[in-house]
C-alpha positions as CSV (number, residue, x, y, z in Angstrom):
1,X,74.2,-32.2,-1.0
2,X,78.2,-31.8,-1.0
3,X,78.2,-31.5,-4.7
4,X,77.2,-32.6,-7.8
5,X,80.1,-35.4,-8.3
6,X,77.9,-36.6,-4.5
7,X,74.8,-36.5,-7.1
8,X,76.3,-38.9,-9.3
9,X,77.9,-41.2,-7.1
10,X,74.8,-41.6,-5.3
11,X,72.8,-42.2,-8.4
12,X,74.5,-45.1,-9.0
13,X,74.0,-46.6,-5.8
14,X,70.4,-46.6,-5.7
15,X,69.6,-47.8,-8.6
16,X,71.8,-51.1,-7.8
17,X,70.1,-50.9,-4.2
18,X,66.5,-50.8,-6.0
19,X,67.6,-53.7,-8.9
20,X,68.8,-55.6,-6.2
21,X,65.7,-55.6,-3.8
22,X,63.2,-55.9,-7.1
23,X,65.2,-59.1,-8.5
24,X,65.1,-60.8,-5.1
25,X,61.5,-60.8,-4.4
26,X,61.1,-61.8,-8.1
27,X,63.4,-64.4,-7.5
28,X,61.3,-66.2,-4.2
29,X,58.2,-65.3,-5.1
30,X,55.1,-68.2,-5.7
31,X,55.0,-70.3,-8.9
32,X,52.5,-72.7,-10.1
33,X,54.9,-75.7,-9.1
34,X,54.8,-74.7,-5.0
35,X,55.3,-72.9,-2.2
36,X,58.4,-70.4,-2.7
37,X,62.4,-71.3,-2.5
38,X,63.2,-72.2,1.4
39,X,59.4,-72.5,2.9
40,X,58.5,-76.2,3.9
41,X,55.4,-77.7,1.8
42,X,52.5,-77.4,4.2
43,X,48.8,-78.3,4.6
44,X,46.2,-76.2,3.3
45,X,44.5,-74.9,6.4
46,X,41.8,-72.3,6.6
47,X,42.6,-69.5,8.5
48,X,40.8,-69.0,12.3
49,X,37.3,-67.5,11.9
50,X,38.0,-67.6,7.6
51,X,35.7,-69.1,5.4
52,X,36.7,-68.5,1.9
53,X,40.3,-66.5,1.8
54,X,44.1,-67.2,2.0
55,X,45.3,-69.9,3.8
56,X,48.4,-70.4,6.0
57,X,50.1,-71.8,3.1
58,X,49.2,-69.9,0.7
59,X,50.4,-66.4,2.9
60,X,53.5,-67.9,3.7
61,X,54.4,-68.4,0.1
62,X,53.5,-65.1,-1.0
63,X,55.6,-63.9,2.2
64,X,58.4,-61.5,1.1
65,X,61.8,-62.6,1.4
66,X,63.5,-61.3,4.5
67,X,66.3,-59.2,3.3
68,X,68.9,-57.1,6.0
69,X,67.8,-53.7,5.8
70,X,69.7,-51.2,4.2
71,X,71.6,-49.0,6.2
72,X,71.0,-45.3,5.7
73,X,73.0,-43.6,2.8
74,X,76.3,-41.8,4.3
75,X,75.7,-38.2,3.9
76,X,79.2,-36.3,3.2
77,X,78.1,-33.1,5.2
78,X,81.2,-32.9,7.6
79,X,83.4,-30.8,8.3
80,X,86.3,-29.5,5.9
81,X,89.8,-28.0,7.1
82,X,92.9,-27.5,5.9
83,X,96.6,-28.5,7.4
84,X,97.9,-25.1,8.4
85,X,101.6,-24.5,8.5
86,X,103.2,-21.4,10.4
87,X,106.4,-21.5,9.9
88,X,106.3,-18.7,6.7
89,X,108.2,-16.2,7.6
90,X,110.3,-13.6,5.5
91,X,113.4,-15.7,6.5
92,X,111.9,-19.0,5.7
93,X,110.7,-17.7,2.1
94,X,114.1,-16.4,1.8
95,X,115.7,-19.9,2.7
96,X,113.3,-21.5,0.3
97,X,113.8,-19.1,-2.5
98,X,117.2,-18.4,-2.7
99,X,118.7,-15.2,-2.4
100,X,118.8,-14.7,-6.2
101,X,114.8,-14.0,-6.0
102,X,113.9,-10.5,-5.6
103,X,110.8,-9.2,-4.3
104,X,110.5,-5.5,-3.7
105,X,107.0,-5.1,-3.1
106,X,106.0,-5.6,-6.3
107,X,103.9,-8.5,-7.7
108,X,106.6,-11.7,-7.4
109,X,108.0,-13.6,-10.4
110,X,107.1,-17.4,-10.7
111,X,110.1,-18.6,-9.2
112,X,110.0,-21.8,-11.6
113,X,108.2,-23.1,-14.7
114,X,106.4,-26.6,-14.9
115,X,106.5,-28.4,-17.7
116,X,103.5,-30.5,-19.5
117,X,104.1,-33.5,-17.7
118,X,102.8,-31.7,-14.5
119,X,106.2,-32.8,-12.5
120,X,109.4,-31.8,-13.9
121,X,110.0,-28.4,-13.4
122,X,113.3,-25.6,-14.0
123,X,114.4,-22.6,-12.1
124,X,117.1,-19.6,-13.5
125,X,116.9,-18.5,-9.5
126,X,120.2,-20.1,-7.8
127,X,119.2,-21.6,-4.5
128,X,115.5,-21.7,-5.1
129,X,113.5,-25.0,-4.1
130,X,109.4,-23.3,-5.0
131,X,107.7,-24.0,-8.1
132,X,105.1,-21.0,-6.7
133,X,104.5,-18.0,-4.3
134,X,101.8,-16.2,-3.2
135,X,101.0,-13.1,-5.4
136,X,101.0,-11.4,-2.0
137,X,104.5,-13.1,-1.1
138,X,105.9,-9.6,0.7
139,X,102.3,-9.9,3.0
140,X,102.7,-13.3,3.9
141,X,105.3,-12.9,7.0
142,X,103.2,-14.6,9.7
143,X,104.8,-12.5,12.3
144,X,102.8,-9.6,10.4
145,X,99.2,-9.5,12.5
146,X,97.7,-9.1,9.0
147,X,98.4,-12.2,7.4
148,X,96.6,-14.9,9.4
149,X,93.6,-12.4,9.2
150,X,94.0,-12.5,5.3
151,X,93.9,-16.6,5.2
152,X,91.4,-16.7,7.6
153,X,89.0,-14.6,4.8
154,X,90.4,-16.8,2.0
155,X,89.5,-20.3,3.5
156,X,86.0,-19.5,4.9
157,X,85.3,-18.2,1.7
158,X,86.1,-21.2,0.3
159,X,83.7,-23.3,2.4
160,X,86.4,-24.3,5.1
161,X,85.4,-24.3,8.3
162,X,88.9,-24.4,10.0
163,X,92.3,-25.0,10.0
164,X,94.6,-28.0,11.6
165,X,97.9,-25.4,12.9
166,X,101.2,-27.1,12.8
167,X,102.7,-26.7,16.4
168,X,105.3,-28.6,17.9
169,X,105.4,-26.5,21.3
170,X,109.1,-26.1,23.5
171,X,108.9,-29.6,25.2
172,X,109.2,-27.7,28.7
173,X,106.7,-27.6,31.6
174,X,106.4,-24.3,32.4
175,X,105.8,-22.9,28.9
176,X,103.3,-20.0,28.6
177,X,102.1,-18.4,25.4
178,X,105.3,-15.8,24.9
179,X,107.8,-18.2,26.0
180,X,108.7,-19.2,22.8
181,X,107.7,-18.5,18.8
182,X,105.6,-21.1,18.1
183,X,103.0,-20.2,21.2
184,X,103.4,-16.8,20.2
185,X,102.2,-17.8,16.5
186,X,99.4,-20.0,17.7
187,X,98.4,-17.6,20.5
188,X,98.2,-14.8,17.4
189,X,95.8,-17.4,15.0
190,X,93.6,-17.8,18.1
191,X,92.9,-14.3,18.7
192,X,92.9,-13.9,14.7
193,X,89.8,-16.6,14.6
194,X,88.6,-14.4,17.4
195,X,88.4,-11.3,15.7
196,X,87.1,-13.2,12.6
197,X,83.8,-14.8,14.6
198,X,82.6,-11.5,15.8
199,X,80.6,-11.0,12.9
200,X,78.7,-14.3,13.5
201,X,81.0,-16.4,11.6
202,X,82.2,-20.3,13.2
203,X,85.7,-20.8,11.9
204,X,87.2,-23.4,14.4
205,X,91.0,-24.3,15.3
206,X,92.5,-27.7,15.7
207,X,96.1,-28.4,16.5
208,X,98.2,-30.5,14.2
209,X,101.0,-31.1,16.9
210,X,104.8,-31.8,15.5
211,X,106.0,-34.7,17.9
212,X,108.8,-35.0,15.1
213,X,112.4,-32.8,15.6
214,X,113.4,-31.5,12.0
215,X,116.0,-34.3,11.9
216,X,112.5,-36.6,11.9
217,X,113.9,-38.2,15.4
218,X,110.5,-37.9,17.5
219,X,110.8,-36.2,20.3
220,X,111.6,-37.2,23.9
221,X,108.0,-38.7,25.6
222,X,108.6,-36.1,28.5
223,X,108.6,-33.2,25.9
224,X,105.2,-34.4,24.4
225,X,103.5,-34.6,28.2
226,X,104.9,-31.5,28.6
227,X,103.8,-29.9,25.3
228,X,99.9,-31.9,25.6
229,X,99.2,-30.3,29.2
230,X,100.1,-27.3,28.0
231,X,97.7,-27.0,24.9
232,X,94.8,-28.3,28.0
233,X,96.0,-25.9,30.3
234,X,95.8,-22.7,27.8
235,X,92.9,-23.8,25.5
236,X,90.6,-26.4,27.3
237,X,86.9,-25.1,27.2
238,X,88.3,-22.1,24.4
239,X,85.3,-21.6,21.9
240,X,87.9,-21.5,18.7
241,X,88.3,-24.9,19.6
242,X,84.9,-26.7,20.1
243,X,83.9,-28.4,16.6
244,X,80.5,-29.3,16.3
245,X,79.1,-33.0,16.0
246,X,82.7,-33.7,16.8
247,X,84.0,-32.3,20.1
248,X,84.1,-29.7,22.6
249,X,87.8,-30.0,23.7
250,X,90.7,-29.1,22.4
251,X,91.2,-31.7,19.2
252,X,94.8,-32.7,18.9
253,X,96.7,-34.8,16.1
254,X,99.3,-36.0,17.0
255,X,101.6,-36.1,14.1
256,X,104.1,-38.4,14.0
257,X,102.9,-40.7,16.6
258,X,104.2,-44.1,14.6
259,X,107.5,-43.1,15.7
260,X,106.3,-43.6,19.1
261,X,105.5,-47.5,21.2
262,X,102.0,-47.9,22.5
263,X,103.5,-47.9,25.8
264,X,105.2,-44.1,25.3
265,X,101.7,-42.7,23.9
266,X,99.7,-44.3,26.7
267,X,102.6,-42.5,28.9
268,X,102.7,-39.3,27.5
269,X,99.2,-38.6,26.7
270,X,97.7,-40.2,30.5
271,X,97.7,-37.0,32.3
272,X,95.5,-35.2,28.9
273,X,93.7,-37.9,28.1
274,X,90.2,-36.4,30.0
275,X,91.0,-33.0,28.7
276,X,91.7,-33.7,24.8
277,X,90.6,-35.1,22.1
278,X,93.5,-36.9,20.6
279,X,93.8,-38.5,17.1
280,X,96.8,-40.7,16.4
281,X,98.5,-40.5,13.1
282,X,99.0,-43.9,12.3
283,X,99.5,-45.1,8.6
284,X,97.4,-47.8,7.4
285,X,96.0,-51.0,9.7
286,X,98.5,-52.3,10.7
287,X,99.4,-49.2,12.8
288,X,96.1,-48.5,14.0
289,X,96.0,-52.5,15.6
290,X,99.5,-52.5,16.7
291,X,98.3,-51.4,20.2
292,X,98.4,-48.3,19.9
293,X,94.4,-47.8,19.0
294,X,93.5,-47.5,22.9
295,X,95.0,-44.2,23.4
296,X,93.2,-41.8,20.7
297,X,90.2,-41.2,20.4
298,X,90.4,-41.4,16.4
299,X,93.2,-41.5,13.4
300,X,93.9,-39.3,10.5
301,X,96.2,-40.6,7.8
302,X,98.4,-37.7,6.7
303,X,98.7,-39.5,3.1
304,X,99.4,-36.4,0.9
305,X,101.0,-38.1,-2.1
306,X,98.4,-40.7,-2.2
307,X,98.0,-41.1,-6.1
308,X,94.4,-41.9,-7.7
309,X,95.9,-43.4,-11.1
310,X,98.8,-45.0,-9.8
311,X,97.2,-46.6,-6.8
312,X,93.8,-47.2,-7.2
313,X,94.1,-49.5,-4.7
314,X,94.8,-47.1,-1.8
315,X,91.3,-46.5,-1.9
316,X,90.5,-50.0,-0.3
317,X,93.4,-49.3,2.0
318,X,91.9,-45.8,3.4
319,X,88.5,-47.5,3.3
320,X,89.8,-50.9,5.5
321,X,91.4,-48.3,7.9
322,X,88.2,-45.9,8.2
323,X,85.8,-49.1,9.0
324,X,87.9,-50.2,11.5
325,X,88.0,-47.2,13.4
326,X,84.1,-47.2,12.9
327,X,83.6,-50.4,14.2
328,X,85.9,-49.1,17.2
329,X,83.5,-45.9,18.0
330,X,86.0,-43.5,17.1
331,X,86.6,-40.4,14.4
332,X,88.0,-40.9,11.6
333,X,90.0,-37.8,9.7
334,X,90.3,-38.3,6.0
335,X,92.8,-36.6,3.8
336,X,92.4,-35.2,0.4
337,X,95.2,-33.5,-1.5
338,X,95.1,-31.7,-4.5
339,X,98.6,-32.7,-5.5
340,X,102.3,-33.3,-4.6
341,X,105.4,-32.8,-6.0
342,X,109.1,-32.9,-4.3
343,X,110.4,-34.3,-7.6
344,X,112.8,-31.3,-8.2
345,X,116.3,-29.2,-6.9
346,X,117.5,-32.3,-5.0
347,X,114.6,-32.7,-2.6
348,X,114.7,-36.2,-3.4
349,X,110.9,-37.2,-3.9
350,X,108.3,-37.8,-6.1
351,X,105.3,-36.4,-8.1
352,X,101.3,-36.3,-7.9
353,X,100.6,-33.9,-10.7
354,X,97.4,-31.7,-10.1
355,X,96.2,-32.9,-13.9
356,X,94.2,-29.4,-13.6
357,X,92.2,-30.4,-10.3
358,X,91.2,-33.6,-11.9
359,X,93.4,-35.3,-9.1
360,X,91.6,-33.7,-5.9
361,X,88.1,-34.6,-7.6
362,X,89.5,-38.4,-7.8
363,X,91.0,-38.6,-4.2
364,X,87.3,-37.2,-3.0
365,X,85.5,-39.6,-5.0
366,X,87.4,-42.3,-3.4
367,X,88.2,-41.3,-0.4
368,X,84.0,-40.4,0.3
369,X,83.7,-44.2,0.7
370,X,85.6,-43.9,3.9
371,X,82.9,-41.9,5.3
372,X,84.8,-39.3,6.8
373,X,83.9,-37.8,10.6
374,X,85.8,-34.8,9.2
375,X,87.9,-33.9,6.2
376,X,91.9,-32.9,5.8
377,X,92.7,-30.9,3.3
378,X,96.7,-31.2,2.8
379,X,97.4,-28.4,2.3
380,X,96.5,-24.8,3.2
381,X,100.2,-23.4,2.4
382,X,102.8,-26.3,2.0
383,X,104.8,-24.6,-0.6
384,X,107.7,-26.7,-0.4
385,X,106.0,-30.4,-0.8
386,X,103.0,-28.6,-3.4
387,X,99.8,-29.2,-1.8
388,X,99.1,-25.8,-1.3
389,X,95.4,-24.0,-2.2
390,X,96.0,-21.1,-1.1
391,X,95.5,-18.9,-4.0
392,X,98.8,-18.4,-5.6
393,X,100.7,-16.9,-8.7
394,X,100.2,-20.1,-10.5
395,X,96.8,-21.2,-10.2
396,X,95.1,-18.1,-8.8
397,X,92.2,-18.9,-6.8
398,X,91.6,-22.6,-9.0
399,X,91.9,-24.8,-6.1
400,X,89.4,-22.4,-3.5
401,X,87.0,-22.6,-6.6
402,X,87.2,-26.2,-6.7
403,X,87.0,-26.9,-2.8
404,X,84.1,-24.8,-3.2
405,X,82.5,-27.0,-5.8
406,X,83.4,-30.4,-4.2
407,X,82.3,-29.4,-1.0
408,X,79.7,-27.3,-1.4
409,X,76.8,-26.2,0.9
410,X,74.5,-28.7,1.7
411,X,71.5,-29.2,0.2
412,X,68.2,-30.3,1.1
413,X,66.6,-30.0,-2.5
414,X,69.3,-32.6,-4.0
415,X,69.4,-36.1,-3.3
416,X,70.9,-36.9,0.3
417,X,72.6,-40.3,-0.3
418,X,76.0,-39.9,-1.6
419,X,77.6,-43.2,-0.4
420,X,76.6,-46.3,1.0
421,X,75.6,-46.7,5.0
422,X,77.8,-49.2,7.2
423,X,77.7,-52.6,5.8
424,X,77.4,-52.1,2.1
């Protein structure tokens, strides 16, 4: 069992399933006036061989009503990783923060304060655009070799079993893994989840690739190919890589790809498609069915300000998307977010207040009727959009205590239904 909010959901459902089945064989069984509802009167006829018991008629009333049989309950055992971003260095901090926040090796300042509606927050730094840092924040250079070791401890302590790593490649053929700083990066947090599993542990990699420029223009379909054969050609068959119950290739989202025609994914993607396993990133139905669906081999739905209490209804909308991907033999990648707020210093957004972790609880609850293949945590460390986890100066360790609780070890001794099966 996932976790205790699992125990109760699942509660719930069984006692409807049982009321359900115990009312309808009430319902058609035999009365004194005749045979039940929806059997044709018949002659009494003794049964072959019988001289004194049932008769046909009288065993075809008593018959139980033929009911569909219940499909067994979804058990929420899969696996949990986080949307990792590497593009925190010192001089990206320093962008973000402004240069009138010091940090001299000394425990950091919060670099802004949060008032009680959760959202609207203040800064006294000029230039700064965090509400939060890392208590760490002069360790967290990912050009440092210790700082993917450190996250690595952090998240597998939490219960994740991997991260998604943002990458958006170089767009050229001949790229190698020094050509450029993002396959240096990724080429460092493989060998860090190397060094990690000697002891015996199974923290896996997937790539979350950036198809998008910073402008948001997607990127030419030549650079994609280019960037897709790459990632087979470096990391096909590489044991970091192989997720169980889910796939022994490489796993590839490609981020981004509604900005793309079905006929530019089927290009770029045709010369990979036997050596990766790619999930599309199409928002909602409608995306998935536009033609696009034949080229992945799943969908994740990168919804990180998705709102429990001011759209209940996305839950339907996640859950319409999930089925049909079901129904079409493929993976389905759901996301679960423990907040999000761009609602300050001119970024121009909006807010998902945490409400204390009572928003991450809400999006699992709802989002667990999807029946996820695998879960999405958004984020591991998006300070700038606030759906970090990692621990920080704020919250501590809150939100690795709470992915801890929510998705727990699974348990044999507590109830295994947590959702309903396909069809319910």
């Amino acid at each position: 069992m996932r976790s205790a909010i699992l125990e109760q959901i699942v509660g719930a459902m069984l006692v409807i399933a049982l009321s359900v089945v115990a009312v309808g064989a009430g319902a058609l069984s035999t009365t004194a006036s005749g045979p039940a509802r929806g059997h044709p009167s018949a002659e009494t006829v003794p049964l072959p061989g019988a001289t004194d018991g049932p008769t046909r008629d009288t065993l075809e009333a008593a018959r139980l009503p033929v009911v569909d049989a219940v499909a067994a309950p979804y058990e929420d055992n899969a696996p949990v990783f986080a949307h990792y971003y590497m593009w925190w260095t010192a001089l990206h901090w320093r962008n973000k923060l402004g240069a009138d926040y010091q940090v001299n090796g000394q425990l950091p300042l919060a670099p802004a304060l949060i008032h009680q509606d959760g959202c609207t927050a203040s800064s006294s730094f000029n230039g700064n655009t965090l509400l939060d840092v890392p208590p760490e924040l002069y360790l967290v250079d990912q050009d440092a070799a210790g700082t993917f070791d450190l996250h690595l401890s952090q998240a597998a302590h939490a219960g994740i079993d991997g991260f998604a790593v943002a990458w958006p490649g170089d767009g050229t053929a001949d790229q190698t893994p020094s050509s450029n700083r993002w396959n240096e990066r990724l080429a460092s947090m493989v060998d860090a989840v190397e060094r990690f599993n000697e002891d015996g542990a199974e923290f896996r990699l997937m790539v979350a690739y950036q198809s998008r420029r910073a402008d948001r223009s997607p990127r030419p379909v030549t650079e994609v190919t280019n960037d897709l054969e790459y990632l087979a050609r470096q990391y096909a068959e590489h044991p970091v890589f192989g997720i169980t119950d889910i796939t022994d290739q490489v796993l590839v989202i490609w981020m981004g790809s509604s900005s793309y025609t079905p006929e530019e994914i089927r290009t770029a993607s045709r010369s990979t498609r036997d050596e990766l396993t790619l999930i599309g990133n199409e928002h909602r139905l409608a995306n998935w069915q536009r033609g696009a669906a034949d080229s992945f081999d799943g969908d994740h739905w990168y919804w990180s300000s998705q709102n429990p209490t001011k759209n209940p209804w996305s839950f339907e909308q996640v859950e319409a998307l999930a089925n049909t991907i079901h129904d079409d033999g493929k993976l389905w990648l759901a996301p679960i977010a423990p907040g999000f707020n761009i609602s300050n210093f001119g970024l121009g957004g909006t807010c998902v207040p945490r409400d204390d972790g009572e928003t991450m609880r809400r999006l699992y609850e709802g989002n667990v009727r999807s029946q996820p293949d695998l879960w999405l945590i958004i984020s591991w460390n998006e300070f700038l959009e606030n759906t970090y986890v990692q621990p920080s100066l704020r919250y501590g360790s809150r939100y690795l205590d709470l992915i801890r609780e929510i998705f727990g070890p699974f348990e044999t001794s507590s109830s295994s239904a947590i959702a309903p099966g396909p069809g319910n």
